[in-house]
C-alpha positions as CSV (number, residue, x, y, z in Angstrom):
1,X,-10.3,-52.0,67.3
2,X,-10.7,-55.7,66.7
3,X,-10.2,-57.3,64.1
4,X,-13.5,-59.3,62.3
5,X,-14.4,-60.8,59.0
6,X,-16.5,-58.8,56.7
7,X,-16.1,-61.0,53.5
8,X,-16.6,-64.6,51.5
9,X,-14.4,-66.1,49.5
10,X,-15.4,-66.3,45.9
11,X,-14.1,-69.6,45.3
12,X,-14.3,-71.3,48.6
13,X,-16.9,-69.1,50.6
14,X,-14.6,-69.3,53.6
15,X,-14.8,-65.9,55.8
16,X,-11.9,-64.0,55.7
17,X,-10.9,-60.3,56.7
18,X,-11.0,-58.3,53.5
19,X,-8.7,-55.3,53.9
20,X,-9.1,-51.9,52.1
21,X,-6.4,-52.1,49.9
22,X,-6.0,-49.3,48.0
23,X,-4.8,-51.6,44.6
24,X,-8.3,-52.2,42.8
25,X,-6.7,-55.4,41.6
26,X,-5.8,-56.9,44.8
27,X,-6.8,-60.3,45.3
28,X,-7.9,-59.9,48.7
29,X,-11.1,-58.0,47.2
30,X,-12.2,-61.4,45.6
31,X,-10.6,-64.2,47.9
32,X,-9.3,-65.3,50.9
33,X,-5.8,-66.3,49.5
34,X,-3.9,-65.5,46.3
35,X,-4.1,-69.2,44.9
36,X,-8.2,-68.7,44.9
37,X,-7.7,-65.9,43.0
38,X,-5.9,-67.4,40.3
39,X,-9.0,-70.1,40.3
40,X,-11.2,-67.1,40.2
41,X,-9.5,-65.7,37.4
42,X,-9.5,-68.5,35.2
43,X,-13.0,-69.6,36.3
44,X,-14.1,-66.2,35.5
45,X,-12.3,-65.8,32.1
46,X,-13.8,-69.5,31.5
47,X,-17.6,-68.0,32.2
48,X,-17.2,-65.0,30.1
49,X,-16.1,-66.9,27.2
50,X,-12.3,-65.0,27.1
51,X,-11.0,-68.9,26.9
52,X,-12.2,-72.0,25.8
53,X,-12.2,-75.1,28.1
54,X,-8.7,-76.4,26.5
55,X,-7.4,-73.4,28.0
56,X,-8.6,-73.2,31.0
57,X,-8.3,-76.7,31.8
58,X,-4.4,-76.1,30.6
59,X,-4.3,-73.5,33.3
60,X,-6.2,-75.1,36.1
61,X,-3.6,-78.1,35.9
62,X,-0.7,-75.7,37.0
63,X,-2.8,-74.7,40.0
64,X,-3.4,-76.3,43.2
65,X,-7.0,-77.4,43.2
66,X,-6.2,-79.7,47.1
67,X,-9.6,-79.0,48.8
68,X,-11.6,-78.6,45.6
69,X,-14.4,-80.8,47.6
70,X,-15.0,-77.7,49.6
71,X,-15.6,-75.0,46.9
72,X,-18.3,-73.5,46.4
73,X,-21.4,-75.4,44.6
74,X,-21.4,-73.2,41.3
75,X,-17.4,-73.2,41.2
76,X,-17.5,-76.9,41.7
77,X,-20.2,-76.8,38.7
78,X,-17.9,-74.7,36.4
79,X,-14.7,-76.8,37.4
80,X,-16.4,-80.3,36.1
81,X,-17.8,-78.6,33.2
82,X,-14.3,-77.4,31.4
83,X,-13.0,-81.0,32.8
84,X,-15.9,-82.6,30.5
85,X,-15.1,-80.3,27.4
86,X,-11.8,-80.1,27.5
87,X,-9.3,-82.3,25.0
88,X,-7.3,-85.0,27.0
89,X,-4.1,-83.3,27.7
90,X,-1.4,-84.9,26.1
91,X,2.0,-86.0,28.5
92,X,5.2,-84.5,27.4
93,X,7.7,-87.3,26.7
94,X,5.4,-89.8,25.3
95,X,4.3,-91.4,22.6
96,X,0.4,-92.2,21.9
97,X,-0.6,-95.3,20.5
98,X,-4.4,-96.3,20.1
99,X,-5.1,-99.9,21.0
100,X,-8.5,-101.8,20.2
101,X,-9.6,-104.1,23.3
102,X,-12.8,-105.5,23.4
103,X,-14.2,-103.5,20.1
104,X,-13.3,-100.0,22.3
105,X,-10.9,-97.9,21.6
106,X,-8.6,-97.2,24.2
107,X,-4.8,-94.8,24.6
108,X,-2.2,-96.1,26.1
109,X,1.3,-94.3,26.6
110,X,4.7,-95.2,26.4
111,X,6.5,-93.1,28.2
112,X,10.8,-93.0,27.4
């Protein structure tokens, strides 16, 4: 029997061969690969309001996001929205000082 794809990844709409698995978590339900799926978790808990956009933003930045230019249009959408709401995240190890240039106010670090 050949092989063929009979699914779309959630995330990145790629094709992929979804298998039966019998787990009803398995990621291969949702998306082609198990680093989507942690995209689509976060996206998803994001959506249905389970975490703010601090959090998920947190989360996204310890994912690899390389070929976020080819997601999907409405995960695209999402991804830019918790970017826009989220805090600034902070860098561990330095310290914060506000600066005013040109009447703005502006951060700059000082990393040690």
């Amino acid at each position: 029997m050949k092989d063929y794809n009979n699914a779309f990844c959630r995330i990145c709409g790629s094709e992929y061969r979804r298998c039966n698995c019998s787990s009803e978590e398995s990621w291969r339900k949702v998306t082609d690969t198990a680093e989507h799926y942690q995209i689509f978790c976060v996206v998803r808990d994001y959506v249905n309001q389970i975490i703010d956009a601090d959090k998920a933003n947190s989360l996204l930045g310890k994912l690899d996001l390389t070929g976020s230019d080819k997601f999907r249009p409405n995960i695209k959408d999402v991804l830019s929205e918790i970017k826009s709401k989220a805090k600034p995240v902070q860098i561990k190890g330095g310290a914060r000082n506000s600066v005013k240039t040109n009447n703005k106010k502006t951060a700059k670090w000082n990393n040690k």
